[in-house]
N, C-alpha and C positions, 0 to 999 in steps of 0.2 A: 602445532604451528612451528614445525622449526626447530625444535629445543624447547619450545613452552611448552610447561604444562598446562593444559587445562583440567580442572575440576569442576565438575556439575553438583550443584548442590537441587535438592527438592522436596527437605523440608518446610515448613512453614519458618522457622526460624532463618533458616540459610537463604528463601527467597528476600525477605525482609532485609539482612544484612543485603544482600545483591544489591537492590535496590534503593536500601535507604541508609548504608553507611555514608560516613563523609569523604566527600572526594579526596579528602586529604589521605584519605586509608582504600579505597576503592574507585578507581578511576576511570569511568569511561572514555573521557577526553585521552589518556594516557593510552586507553587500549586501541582506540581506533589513528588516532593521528598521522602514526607514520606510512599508512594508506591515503590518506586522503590528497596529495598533491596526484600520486599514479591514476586514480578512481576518478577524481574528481579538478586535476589540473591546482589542487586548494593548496597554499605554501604550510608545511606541517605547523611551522611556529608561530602563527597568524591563525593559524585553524579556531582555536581556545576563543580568542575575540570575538573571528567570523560565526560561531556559533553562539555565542551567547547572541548575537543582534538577529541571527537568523531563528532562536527560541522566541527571543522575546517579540518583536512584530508579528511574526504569525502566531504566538498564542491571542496578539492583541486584537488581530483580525479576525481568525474564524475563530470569534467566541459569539453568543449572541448580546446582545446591547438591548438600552430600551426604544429607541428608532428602530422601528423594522425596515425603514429603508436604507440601515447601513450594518453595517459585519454580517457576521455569517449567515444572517438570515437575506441579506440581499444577497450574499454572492449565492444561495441557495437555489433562489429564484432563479438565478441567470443558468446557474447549472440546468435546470431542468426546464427552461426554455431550450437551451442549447442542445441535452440530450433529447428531446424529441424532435425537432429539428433533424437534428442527424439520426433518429432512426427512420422517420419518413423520409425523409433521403434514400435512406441504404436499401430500405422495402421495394418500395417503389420503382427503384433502378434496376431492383434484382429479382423479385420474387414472380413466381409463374404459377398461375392458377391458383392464386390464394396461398399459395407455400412459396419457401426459401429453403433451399439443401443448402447444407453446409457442408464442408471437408472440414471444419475445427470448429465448434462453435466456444472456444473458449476465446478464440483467433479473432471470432464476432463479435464479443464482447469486449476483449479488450481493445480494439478499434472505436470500436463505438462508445467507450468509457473515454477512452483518450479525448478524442475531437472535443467532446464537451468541455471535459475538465482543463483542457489547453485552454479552451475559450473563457472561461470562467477565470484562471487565475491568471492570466499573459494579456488574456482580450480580443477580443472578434479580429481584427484587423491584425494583429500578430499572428494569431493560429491559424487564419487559413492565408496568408505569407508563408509559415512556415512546414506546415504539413499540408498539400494541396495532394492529391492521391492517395494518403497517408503517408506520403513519404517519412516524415519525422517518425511517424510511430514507427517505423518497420526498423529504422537505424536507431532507435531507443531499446527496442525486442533484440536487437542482434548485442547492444551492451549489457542490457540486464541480463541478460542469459548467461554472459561473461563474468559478470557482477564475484561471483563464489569465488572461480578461479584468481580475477581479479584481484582479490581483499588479500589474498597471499604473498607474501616477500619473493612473487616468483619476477626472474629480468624480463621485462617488457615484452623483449622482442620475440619471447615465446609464447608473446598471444595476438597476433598480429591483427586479431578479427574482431578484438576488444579496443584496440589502439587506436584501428581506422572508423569503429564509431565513433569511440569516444572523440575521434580530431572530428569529425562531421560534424557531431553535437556539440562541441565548443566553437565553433565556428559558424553553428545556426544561430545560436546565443550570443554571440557578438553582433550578428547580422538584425538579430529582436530585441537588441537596446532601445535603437530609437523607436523604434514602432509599438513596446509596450506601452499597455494604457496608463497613465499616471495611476486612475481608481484602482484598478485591479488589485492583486494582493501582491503578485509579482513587482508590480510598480510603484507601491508605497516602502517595500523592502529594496531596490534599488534608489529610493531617493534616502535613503540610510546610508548606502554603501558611498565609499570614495570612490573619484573620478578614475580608477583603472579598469578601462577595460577591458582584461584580461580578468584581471581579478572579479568583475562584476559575469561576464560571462562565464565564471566556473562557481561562481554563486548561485546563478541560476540553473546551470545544470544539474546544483545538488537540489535546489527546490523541484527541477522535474520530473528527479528521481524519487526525492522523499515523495512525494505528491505521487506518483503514477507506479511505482515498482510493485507494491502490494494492491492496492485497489482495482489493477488490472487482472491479476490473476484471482481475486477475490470475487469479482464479478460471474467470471466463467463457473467458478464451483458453484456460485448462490445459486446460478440458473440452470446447472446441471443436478445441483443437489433437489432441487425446489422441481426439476421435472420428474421426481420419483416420488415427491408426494401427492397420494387423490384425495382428491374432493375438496380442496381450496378453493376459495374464490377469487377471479381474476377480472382486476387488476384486488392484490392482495389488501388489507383495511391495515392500517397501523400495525395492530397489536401482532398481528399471522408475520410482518414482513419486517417487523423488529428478528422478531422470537428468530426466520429464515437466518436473519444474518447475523445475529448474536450466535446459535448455532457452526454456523458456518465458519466464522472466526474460530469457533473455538477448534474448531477438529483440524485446520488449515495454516495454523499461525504456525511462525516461523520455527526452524529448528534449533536457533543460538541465538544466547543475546553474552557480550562479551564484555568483562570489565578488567584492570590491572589492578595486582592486587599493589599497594604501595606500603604499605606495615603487617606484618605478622598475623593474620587473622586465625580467628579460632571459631569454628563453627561443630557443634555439634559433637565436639570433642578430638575435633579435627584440625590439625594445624596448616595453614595456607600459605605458603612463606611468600616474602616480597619477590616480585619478579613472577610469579605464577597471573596465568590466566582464571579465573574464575567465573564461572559459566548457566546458565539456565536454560533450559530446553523448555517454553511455551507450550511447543509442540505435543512433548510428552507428557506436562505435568499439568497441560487441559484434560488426557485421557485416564485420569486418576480418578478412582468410581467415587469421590468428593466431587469432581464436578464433573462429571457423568460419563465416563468410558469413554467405548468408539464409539456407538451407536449415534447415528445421524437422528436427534428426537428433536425437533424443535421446539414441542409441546413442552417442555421441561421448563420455560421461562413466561406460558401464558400465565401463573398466578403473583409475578415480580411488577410490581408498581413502578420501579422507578429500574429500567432494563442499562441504564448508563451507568449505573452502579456497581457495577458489574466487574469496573475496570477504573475505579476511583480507589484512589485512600491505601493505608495500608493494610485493610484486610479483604484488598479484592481477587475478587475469583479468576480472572481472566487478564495474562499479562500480554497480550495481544499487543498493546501499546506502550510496554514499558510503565516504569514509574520511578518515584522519587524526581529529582531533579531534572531529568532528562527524558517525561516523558513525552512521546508524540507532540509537536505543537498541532499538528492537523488533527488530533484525534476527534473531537467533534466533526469536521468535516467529513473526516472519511465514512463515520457511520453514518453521517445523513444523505451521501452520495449514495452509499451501497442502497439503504432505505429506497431514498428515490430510484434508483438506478431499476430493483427489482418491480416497482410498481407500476412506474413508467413503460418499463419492458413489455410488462404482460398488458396493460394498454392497447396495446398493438396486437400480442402476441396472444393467441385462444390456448394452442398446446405447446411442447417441446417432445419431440418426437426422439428418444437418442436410440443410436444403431447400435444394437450388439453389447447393452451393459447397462445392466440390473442394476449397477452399485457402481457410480462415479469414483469413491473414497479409493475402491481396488485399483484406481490407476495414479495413484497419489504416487510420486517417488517419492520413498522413505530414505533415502541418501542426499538430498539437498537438505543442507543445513541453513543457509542464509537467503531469509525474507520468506514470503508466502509457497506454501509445497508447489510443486508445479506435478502435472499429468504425464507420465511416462510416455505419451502417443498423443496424437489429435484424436480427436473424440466427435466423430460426426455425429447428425443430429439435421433436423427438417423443422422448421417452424409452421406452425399453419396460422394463420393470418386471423386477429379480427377482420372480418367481411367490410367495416370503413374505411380499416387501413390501408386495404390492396386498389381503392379506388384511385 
């Protein structure tokens, strides 16, 4: 980055310290900061604050409670009113003769992941305000895709195609102040925030992004990886559509996770000086024959009782969602979305038909380092219809 060094550690030792040193010696807040005003509109030296209130409500919300009609199991409910909703929508407008061709079906997915989950945390009446055609999603896909480039000390004006989303989407966010729903989880985190609204609209664009960056292209792998396995049963039972997406994370998670180093570290007999980056590859250190190579086997997780554990504590398998102090506040969410997401799907859906490729993983680019792998091409693909859905 510049002059920094980064060092990747991937022992079990080295993970641990990454993770669960004290920010006084290992710093996440220090490593991302001086991006977030360019990324996200967010003021560097306010950043520290704005995220601890941004950790804490959303851990407080999607967790579950014992009222099932409040936290995450209500907002659950509403997701998956809202995603079928918007797939009989999408069928129904488009499909011919019982099928839907695709030109990207990863493109399908995350469309039809968005609209829900927009609706779920913003609220019915904001999300289809603000993305009506998909428009939001389309100007969200043209940022994230910038996102890499973005996070670097490069001047602005040489990414003009990152700028002009990112000004659209802080200006949609401004525009979905009044109209979010107080319940939602968007709207219980702005009545936290103070009355600037500038400052509340580049809060919520970091919620849009923590919220939709990864989960979208998540989506597309689960239903491209999941259409190369036979003889499942569709729509999939619990345990088959755990196991799809606990899998699916693991071979897809990101390729960096970044912290500063702030005192002298010593890992492994290795000295880390202050001022150095210090780093972990997910990506790589999922395909460690510990927790299972490449191979796409989702069967590797039917005998695990309790499949969330997976990515708890500090002896878990899977850093998909970070840990220690800083990890994921949505992280229950996002897996109960994917869960739902995949079940729902095949509800509708009998097969997945993909054009021209035995093995989704071989279009993985292996050169994106930050957030979920994305597909080197579109990846068509034909749906063929349960026979109630195309009525």
């Amino acid at each position: 980055m510049f002059g920094r060094r980064l060092t990747f550690v991937f022992s079990e030792r080295g993970l641990d310290q990454f993770f669960h040193s004290a920010p006084s010696k290992v710093s996440f807040i220090r490593a991302v900061e001086p991006f977030t005003h360019g990324i996200f509109g967010l003021p560097p030296s306010r950043f520290a604050a704005i995220l601890h209130e941004l950790l804490g409500q959303l851990r407080s919300e999607l967790q579950f409670v014992d009222k099932p009609s409040a936290g995450l199991a209500s907002h659950l409910r509403s997701f998956a009113t809202a995603l079928r909703a918007t797939l009989c929508e999408r069928l129904q407008a488009h499909a011919i003769d019982g099928a839907l061709r695709l030109d990207d079906l990863f493109d399908f997915c995350g469309r039809s992941l968005f609209a829900a989950s927009l609706r779920t945390l913003f609220g019915c009446a904001c999300a289809n305000t603000l993305n009506p055609h998909d428009r939001l999603y389309e100007t969200f896909v043209q940022f994230d895709q910038s996102f890499e480039l973005a996070s670097l000390p490069l001047p602005q004006w040489l990414l003009p195609w990152f700028t002009g989303a990112r000004r659209r989407l802080l200006q949609d966010m401004q525009r979905a102040l009044p109209l979010i729903e107080p319940e939602a989880p968007a709207g219980k985190l702005l009545q936290r925030l103070e009355s600037d609204t500038k400052l509340q609209a580049s809060v919520m664009l970091t919620l849009l992004w923590a919220s939709s960056a990864n989960t979208l292209l998540s989506a597309g792998w689960l239903i491209s990886l999941s259409a190369c396995e036979e003889g499942f049963t569709r729509p999939p039972p619990d345990t088959l559509a755990w196991n799809l997406v606990l899998e699916t994370l693991r071979l897809t998670s990101s390729g960096i996770a970044v912290r500063s180093v702030l005192e002298p570290l010593f890992i492994d007999g290795l000295c880390i000086p202050t001022g150095d980056y210090l780093c972990v590859s997910p990506w790589l250190a999922h395909r460690d024959d510990i927790r299972g190579g490449e191979r796409f086997h989702p069967q590797r997780f039917t005998g695990l009782a309790d499949k969330k554990a997976l990515f708890r504590g500090r002896g878990r398998m899977l850093h998909t969602f970070g840990g220690g102090l800083y990890r994921c506040p949505g992280q229950e969410f996002a897996l109960h979305e994917l869960v739902y997401f995949i079940q729902i799907f095949y509800e509708f859906i009998a097969q997945v038909k993909l054009d021209q490729c035995d093995d989704p993983l071989s279009l993985m680019d292996p050169y994106r380092l930050v957030g979920i792998k994305r597909p080197t091409r579109a990846l068509s693909a034909t749906l063929v219809l349960v026979p109630s859905s195309s009525d």
